[in-house]
C-alpha positions in Angstrom: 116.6 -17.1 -51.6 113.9 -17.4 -48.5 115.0 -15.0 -45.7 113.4 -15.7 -42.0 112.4 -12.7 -40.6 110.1 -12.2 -37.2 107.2 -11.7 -36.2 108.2 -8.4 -35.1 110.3 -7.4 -38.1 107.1 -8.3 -39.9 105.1 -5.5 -38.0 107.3 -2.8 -37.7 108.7 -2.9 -41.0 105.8 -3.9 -43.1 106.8 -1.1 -45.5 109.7 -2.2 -46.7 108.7 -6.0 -46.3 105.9 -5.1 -48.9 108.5 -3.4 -51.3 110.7 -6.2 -50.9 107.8 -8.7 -52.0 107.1 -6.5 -55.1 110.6 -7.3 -55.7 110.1 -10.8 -55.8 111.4 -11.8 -52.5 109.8 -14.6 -50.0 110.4 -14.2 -46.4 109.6 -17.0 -44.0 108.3 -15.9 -40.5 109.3 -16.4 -37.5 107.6 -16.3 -33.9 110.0 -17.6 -30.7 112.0 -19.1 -33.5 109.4 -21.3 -35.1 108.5 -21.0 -38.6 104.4 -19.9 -38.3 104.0 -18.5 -42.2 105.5 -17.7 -45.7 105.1 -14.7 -47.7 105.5 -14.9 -51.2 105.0 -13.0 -53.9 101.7 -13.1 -56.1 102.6 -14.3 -59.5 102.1 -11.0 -62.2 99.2 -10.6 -64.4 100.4 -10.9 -68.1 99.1 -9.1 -71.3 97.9 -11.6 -73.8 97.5 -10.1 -77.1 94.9 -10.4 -79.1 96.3 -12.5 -81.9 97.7 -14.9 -79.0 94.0 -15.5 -77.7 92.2 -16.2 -80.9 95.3 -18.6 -81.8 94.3 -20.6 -78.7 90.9 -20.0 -79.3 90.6 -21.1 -83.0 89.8 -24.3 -82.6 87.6 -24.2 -79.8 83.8 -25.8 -80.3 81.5 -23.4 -81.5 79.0 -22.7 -78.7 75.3 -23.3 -78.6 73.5 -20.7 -77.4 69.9 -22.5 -76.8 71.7 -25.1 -75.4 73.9 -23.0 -72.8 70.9 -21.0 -71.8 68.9 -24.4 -71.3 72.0 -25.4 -69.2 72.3 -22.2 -67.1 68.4 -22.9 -66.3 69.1 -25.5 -65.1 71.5 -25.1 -62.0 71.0 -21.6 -61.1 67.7 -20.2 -59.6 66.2 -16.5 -58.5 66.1 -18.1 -55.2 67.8 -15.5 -52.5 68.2 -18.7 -50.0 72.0 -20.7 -49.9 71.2 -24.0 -51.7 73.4 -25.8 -48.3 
């Protein structure tokens, strides 16, 4: 459940805001009574075994090495400057 919570409850108790998000909470906030933002939690990082990722893997195309390196070549330069 999404609880609203100020602006000010966000900056003087950011603490236990934070702890509350590691819990999986989502807080909507508030300022003058308007919604302005939503914290949510960020989504976990999982372990992946081994044996999972070469199952997905196993029937991927083999890659060409010549080929990718000709690719690469290609689009990316030694050139410091922004492309634009």
């Amino acid at each position: 459940m999404t609880q609203a919570i100020t602006q000010r409850e966000l900056r003087n108790d950011s603490g236990e805001i934070m702890r509350r998000l590691d819990r999986g909470e989502t807080f909507i906030v508030t300022r003058n009574g308007t919604p302005v933002g939503e914290l949510t939690p960020m989504r976990r990082h999982r372990f992946v075994s081994t044996d999972s990722v070469v199952a997905m893997f196993g029937n991927a195309p083999a890659i060409d090495g010549d080929r990718f390196r000709s690719d690469l070549e290609a689009i990316a330069t030694q050139d410091p400057e922004p492309r634009g």
